[in-house]
KEKE-274569 format. One line per 2 residues: their letters; for each residue x, y, z of C-alpha. Coordinates in nm, 2 decimals, m for minus. Example, Ala and Ser with C-alpha at 12.3 -4.5 7.8 and 13.67 -1.06 7.14 Angstrom:
BEGIN
as = 1.23/m0.45/0.78  1.37/m0.11/0.71
REM end
This chain:
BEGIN
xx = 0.07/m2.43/m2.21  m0.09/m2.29/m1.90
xx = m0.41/m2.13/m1.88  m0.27/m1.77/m1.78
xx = m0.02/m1.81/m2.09  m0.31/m1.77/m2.31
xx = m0.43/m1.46/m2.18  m0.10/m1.24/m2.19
xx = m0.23/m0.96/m2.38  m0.52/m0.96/m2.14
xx = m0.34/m0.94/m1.86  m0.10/m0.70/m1.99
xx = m0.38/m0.41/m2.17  m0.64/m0.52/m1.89
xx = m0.45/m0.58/m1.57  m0.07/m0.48/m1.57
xx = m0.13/m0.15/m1.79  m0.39/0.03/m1.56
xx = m0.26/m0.13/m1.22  0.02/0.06/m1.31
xx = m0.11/0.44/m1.41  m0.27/0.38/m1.05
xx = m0.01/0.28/m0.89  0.19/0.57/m0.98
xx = m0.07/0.85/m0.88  m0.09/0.63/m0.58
xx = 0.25/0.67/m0.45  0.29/1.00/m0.57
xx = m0.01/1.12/m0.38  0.06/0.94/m0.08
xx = 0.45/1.09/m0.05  0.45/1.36/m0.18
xx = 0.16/1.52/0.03  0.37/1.48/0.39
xx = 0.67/1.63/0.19  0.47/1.92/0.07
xx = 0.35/1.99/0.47  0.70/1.98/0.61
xx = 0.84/2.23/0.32  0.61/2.48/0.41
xx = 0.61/2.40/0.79  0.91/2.24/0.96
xx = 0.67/2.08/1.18  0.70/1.75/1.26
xx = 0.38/1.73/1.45  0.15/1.84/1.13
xx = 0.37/1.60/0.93  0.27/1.35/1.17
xx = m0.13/1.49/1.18  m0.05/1.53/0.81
xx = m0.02/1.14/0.80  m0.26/1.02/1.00
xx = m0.55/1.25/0.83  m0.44/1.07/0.53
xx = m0.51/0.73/0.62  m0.78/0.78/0.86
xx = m1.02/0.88/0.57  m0.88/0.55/0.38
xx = m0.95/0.29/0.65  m1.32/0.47/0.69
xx = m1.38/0.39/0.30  m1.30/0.00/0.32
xx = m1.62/m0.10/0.41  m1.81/0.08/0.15
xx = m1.55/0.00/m0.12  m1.54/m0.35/m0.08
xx = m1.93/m0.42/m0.06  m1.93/m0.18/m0.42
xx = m1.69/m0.39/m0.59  m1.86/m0.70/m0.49
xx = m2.18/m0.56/m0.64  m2.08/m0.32/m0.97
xx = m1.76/m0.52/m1.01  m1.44/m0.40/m1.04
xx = m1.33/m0.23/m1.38  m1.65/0.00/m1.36
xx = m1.57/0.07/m0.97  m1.17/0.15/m1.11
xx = m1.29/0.37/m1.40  m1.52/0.62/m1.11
xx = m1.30/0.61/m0.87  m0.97/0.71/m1.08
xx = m1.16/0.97/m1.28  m1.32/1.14/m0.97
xx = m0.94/1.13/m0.81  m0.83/1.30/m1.15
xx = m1.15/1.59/m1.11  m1.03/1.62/m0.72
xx = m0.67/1.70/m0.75  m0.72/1.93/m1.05
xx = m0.92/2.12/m0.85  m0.68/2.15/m0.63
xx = m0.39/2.22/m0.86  m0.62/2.52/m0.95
xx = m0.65/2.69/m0.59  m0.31/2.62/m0.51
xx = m0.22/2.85/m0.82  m0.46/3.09/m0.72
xx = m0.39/3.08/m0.35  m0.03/2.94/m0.31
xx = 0.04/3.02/0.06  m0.21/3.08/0.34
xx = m0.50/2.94/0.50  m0.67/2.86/0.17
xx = m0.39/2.62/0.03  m0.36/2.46/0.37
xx = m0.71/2.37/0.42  m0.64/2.28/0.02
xx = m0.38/2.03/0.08  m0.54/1.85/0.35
xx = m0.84/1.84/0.18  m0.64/1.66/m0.08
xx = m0.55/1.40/0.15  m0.84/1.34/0.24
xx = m1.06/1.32/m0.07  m0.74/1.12/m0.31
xx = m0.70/0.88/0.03  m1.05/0.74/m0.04
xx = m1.10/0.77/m0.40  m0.76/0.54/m0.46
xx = m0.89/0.28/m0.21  m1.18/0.23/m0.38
xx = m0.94/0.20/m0.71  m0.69/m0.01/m0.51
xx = m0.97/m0.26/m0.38  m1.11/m0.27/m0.74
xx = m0.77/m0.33/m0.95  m0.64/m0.58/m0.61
xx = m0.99/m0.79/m0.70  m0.90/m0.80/m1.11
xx = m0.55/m0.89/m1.05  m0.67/m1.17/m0.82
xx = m0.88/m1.31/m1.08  m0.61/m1.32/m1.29
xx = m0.42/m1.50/m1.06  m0.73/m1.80/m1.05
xx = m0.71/m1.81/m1.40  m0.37/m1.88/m1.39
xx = m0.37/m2.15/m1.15  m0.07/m2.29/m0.98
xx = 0.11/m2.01/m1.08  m0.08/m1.77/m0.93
xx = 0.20/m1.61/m0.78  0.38/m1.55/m1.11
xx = 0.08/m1.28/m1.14  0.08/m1.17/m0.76
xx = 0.43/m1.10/m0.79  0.44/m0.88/m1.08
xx = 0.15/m0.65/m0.97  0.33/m0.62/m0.67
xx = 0.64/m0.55/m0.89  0.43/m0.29/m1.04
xx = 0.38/m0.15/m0.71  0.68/m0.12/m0.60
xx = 0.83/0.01/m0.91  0.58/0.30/m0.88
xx = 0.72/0.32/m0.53  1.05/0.35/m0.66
xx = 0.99/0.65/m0.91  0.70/0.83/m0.70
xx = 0.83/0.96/m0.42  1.15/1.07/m0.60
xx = 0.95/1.20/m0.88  0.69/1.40/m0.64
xx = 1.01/1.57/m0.51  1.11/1.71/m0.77
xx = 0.78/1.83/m0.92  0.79/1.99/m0.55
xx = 1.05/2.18/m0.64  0.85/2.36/m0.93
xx = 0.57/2.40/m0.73  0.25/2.22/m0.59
xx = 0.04/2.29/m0.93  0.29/2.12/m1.10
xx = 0.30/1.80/m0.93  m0.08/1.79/m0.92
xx = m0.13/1.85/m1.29  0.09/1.53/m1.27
xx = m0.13/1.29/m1.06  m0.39/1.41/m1.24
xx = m0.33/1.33/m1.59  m0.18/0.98/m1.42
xx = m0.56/0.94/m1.29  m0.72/1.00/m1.62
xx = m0.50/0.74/m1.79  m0.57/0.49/m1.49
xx = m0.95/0.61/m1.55  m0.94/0.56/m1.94
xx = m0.71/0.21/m1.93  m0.99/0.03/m1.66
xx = m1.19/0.07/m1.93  m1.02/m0.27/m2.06
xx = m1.03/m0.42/m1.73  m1.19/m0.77/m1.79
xx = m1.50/m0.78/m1.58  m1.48/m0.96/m1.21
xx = m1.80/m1.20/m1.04  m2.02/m1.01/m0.87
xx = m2.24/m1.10/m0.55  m2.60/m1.25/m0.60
xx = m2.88/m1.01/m0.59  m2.99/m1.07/m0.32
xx = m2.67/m0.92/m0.12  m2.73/m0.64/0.10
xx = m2.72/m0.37/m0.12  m2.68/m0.01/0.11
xx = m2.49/m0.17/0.39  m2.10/m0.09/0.45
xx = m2.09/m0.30/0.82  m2.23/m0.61/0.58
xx = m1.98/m0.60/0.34  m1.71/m0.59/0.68
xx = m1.91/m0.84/0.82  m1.89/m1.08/0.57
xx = m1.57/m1.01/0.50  m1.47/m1.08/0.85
xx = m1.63/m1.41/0.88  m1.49/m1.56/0.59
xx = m1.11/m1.46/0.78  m1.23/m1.64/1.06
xx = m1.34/m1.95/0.85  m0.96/m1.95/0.68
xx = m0.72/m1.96/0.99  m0.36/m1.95/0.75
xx = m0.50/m1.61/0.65  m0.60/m1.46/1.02
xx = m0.28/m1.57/1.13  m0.07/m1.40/0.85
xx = m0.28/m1.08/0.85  m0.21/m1.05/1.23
xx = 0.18/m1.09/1.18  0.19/m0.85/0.93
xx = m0.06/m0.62/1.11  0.20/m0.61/1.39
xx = 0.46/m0.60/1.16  0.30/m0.26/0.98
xx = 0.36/m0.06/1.33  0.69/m0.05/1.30
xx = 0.69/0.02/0.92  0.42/0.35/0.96
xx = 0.65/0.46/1.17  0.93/0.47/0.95
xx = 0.71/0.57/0.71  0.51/0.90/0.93
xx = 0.85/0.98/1.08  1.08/0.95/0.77
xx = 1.06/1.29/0.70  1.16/1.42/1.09
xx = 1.43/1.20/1.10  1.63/1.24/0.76
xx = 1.58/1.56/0.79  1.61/1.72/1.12
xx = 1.79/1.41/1.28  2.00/1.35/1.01
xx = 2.04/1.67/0.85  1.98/1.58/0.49
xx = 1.71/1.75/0.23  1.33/1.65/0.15
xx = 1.45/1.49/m0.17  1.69/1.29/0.05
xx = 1.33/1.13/0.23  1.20/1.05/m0.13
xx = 1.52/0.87/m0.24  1.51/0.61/0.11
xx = 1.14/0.52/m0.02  1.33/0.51/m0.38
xx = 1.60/0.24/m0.22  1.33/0.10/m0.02
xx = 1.08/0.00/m0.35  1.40/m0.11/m0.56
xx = 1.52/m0.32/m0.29  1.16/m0.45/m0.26
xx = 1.16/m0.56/m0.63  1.43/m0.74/m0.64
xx = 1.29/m0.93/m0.33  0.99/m0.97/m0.52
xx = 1.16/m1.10/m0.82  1.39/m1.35/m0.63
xx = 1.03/m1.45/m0.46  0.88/m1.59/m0.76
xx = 1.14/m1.82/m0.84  1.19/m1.92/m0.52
xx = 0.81/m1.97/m0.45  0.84/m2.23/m0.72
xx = 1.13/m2.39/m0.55  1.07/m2.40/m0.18
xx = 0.70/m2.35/m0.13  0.53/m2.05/0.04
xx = 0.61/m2.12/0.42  1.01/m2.11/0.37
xx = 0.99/m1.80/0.15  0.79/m1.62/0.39
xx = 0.99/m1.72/0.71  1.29/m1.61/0.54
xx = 1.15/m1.28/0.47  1.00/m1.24/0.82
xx = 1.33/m1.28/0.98  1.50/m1.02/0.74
xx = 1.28/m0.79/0.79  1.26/m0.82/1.19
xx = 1.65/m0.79/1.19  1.65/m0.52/0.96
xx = 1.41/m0.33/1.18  1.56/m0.39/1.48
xx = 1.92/m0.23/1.35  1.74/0.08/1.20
xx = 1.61/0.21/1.52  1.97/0.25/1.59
xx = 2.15/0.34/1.29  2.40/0.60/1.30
xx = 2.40/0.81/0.97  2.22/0.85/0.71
xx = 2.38/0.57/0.49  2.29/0.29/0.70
xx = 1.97/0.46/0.77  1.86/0.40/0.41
xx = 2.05/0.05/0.40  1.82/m0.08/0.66
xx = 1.50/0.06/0.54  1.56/m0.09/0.19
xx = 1.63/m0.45/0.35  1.35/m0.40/0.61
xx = 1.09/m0.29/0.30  1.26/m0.58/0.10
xx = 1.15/m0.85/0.36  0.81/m0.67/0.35
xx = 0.78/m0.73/0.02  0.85/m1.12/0.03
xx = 0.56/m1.19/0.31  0.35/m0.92/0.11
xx = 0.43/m1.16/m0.23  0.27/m1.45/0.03
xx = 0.00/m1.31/0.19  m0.13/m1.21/m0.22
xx = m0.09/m1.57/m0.33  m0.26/m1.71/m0.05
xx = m0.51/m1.46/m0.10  m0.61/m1.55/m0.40
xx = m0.59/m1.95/m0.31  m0.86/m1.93/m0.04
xx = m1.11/m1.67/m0.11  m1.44/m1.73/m0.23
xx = m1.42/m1.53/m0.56  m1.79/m1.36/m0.48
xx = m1.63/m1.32/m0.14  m1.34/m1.12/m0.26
xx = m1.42/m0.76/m0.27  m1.53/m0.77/0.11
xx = m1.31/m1.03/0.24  m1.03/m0.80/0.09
xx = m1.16/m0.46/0.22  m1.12/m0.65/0.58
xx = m0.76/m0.77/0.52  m0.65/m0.43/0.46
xx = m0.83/m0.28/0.66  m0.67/m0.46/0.94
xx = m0.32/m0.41/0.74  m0.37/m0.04/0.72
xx = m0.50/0.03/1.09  m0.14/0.07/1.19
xx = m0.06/0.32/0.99  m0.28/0.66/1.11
xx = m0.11/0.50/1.46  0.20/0.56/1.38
xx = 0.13/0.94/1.26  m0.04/1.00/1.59
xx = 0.30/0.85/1.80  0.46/1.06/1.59
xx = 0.30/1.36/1.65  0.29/1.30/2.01
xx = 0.67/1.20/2.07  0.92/1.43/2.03
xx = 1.20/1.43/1.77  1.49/1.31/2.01
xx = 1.26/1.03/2.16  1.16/0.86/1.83
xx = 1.43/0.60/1.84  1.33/0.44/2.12
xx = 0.96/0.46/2.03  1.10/0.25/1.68
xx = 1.31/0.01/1.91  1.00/m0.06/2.10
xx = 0.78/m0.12/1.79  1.04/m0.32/1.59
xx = 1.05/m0.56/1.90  0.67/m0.59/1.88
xx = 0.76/m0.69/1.51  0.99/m0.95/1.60
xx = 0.72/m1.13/1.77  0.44/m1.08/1.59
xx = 0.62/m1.25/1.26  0.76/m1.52/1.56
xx = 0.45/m1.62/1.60  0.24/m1.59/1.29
xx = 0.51/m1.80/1.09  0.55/m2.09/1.41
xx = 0.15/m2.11/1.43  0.16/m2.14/0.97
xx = 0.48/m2.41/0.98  0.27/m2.71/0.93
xx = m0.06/m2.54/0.78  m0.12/m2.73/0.49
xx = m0.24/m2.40/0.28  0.11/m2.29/0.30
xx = 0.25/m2.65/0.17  m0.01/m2.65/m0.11
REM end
């Protein structure tokens, strides 16, 4: 039997169970926010502000997040963070029922983006360093593990967005009060997160740069991993922007509703699982390199093709393969993750890796903002051919990398 066998219920009440409450609050925060600014707007330029003030915040909190984890370890780190995210947007439900329209529930929502940005990286970052733990104890099969947390993620994907619209449609309070009692079972469920390795001592202990630092130098000492992170990193322009201006183009380009930009990212995550789920089996088969290549070129295809689709159908077709392809490199990058980093190394080195991932991302919303509605097509083509490349020559440099072959 393997070694992870014997841990199931672990993984499941520890691991699987809480990644899950987060995930969920996750990807209904991080939708249904944008969704909420272009209802009461109709402005694609604060949707795009919109989405760039929620990341900004994020990538600011990686350096401090990861250094914390490495030190406290990461079900103490999950419990704060999800429980302070819980106090935050109830807060917010409350003024947004006292002050529904206006200044105050502006400044209200933003602030929300803001504050739930960092509170769920520092949740992310811990419950990403659990699950990879899990996957060491599990051994070869490591990305058995990898691909059903990132199962989990997608499936909240899948329901969040959706599920954010509607609660739209009853109002903001509503769909707060949600995320919010989401957060306090994510809060109350780390409590049986299995504990992670810490850093010595002797670590730098009030220092964010020396968590990124180290972080940083232990990227540099693993080549496959630089070169993956800078394929996807390139690949992540051209999916913020479908991401930052979703919501312009579904619905002034295409004429559809805000629930109609909830169900794309709906297609998208289900598409994405089933990529995942094909992954793992195939993983087992081929070996990480094929897998990913495969996936690299679907999702540069698929790219390319959206930037010019024609309706609304094929609009969502695309997005679902292009996020499907995503997925498979995404189920790569996590195994390979969890193959080469140092475990006391893994709270930084991982803060670093997304860090780099996610710096895309508030790019996107600020070439959104800036380009107007009828020029966003050809702003997509150019990124989506910057894509192509990218994933050219990340996956040509990794073809005879022997971490890849393992």
């Amino acid at each position: 039997m393997p070694r992870h066998a014997r841990h199931t219920a672990g993984l499941m009440g520890g691991i699987y169970l809480p990644r899950t409450a987060d995930a969920l609050a996750f990807a209904m925060s991080t939708y249904g926010i944008p969704l909420l600014v272009l209802a009461t707007t109709r402005s694609a330029t604060l949707t795009g502000a919109a989405f760039a003030l929620e990341w900004i915040p994020r990538l600011a909190a990686f350096g401090w997040a990861g250094s914390v984890v490495d030190r406290r370890g990461a079900s103490v780190v999950f419990h704060l963070a999800s429980l302070g995210r819980a106090l935050a947007l109830a807060a917010g439900a409350v003024l947004l029922y006292l002050h529904p329209s206006g200044i105050v529930a502006s400044v209200t929502v933003m602030a929300l983006a803001a504050t739930t940005g960092v509170l769920t990286e520092f949740s992310y970052i811990a419950a990403e360093t659990a699950g990879a733990a899990a996957g060491r104890r599990a051994g070869a099969r490591a990305h058995r593990v990898q691909a059903v947390l990132l199962g989990i993620d997608q499936t909240a994907t899948l329901t969040g967005p959706a599920l954010a619209g509607l609660l739209l449609l009853t109002g903001p309070p509503q769909m707060l009060a949600v995320i919010t009692a989401l957060s306090l079972l994510a809060a109350l469920l780390a409590l049986r997160t299995p504990p992670s390795p810490v850093a010595p001592a002797r670590a730098p202990r009030n220092q964010a740069d020396a968590g990124l630092l180290t972080g940083w130098r232990t990227i540099r000492s693993l080549p496959a991993l630089g070169w993956l992170v800078t394929g996807l990193t390139v690949s992540n322009l051209a999916t913020g922007l479908f991401q930052a201006a979703g919501p312009v183009i579904v619905v002034q380009h295409f004429g559809q509703s805000t629930t109609a930009v909830g169900l794309v990212w709906s297609a998208a995550a289900g598409a994405t699982l089933l990529a995942v789920t094909i992954c793992r089996f195939a993983i087992d088969r081929l070996g990480l390199w094929p897998v990913g290549a495969a996936c690299a070129a679907l999702a540069s295809i698929a790219c390319l093709a959206a930037a010019q689709a024609p309706d609304y159908r094929s609009y969502l077709i695309l997005v679902a393969l292009l996020m499907a392809g995503e997925g498979g490199m995404t189920v790569v990058l996590r195994t390979l993750r969890s193959r080469l980093i140092p475990p006391e190394k893994f709270g930084s080195t991982l803060s670093v890796t997304i860090l780099i991932l996610l710096l895309p991302f508030p790019v996107a919303g600020v070439l959104t903002a800036l380009t107007s509605p009828e020029a966003l097509g050809h702003v997509i083509t150019v990124c989506a051919a910057l894509q192509a490349l990218g994933l050219f020559c990340a996956f040509a440099r990794l073809r005879t990398d022997p971490a890849l072959h393992a």
